[in-house]
Phi, psi and omega in degrees: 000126176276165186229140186209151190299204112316184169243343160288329185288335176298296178271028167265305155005256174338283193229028155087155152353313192331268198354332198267337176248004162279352185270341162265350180250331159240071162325301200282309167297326190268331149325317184299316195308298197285357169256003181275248246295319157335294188288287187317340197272309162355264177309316163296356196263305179298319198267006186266332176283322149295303184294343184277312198093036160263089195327119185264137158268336185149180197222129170260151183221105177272078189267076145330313175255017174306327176282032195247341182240160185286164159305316156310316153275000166267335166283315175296332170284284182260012171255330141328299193256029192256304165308307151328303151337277184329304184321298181269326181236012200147158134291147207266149176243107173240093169315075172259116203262355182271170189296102189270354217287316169301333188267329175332322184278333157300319165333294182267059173240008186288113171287130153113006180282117165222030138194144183330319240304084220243137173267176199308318188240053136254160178276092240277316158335290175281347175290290184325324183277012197207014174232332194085170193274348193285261164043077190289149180213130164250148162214159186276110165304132158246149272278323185296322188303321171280355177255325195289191214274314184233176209268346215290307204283318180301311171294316165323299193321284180320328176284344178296306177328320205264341153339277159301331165295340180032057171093338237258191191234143225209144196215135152260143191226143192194169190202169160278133185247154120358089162123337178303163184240112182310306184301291125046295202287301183281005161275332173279352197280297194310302163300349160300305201268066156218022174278143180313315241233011189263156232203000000 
């Protein structure tokens, strides 16, 4: 699977914050931006997978800054060429790690999206209304919950998640940071993995 940046999160890279208020005010230049960095993810995505001798299976797309826009510009901007990826290189794994909830529905008109990747405070719930239980959906703890002092918040947490998930297939996904609290991390390790349905 190749892994690539988002194409807004790219030119936010690329050309500063600017990008987010050039996208209401030179709507046209700035599509253009994100479908030239689109078409380039392409072509390098193929030739680095030719010189590797590696088959692309799909693409993960890391859109980092999708929660920086409203949900409209996220269907005029980034789902257009974001389907284009699929189109061409795979099915998409689409990564949003700020609070997508608002954002979701624009999410699924993106064709060829057959996964999740989501941080701690979207809702798992409204993923589930507006994706089905099919969906693979990952999600993330987030960072305060994993640094603090007691297990309280992190466990609330997990228990909402899998609440809202009602079953549906569903991944925690988490690593050690700096700054983590070691207990924190194996106390969410242990309720995953005592969950009936854990792998």
């Amino acid at each position: 699977r190749a892994t690539i940046h988002g194409l807004m999160t790219s030119a936010q890279r690329f050309l500063g914050e600017g990008i987010f208020m050039d996208m209401i005010a030179e709507p046209q230049r700035s599509l253009d931006i994100i479908n030239w960095i689109g078409d380039a993810y392409i072509a390098l995505c193929r030739h680095f997978a030719r010189i590797a001798d590696l088959p692309v299976t799909g693409v993960h797309v890391g859109e980092c800054s999708s929660c920086m826009v409203s949900p409209e510009l996220i269907e005029k901007f980034v789902v257009p060429a974001t389907r284009k990826l699929g189109e061409e290189l795979g099915p998409i794994r689409l990564h949003s790690c700020g609070p997508s909830t608002n954002h979701l529905q624009a999410f699924s008109r993106i064709e060829n999206l057959t996964s999740l990747d989501l941080g701690g405070d979207t809702s798992i719930k409204k993923a589930r209304e507006v994706f089905g239980k099919l969906m693979a959906l990952s999600v993330s703890p987030l960072p305060q919950d994993m640094s603090a002092e007691k297990t309280d918040a992190i466990l609330s947490w997990a228990k909402r998640i899998v609440k809202e998930n009602d079953g549906g297939n569903l991944e925690f996904l988490y690593h050690l940071e700096a700054g983590y609290n070691v207990q924190t991390v194996f106390a969410l390790t242990d309720l995953v993995e005592a969950l009936p349905d854990a792998q």
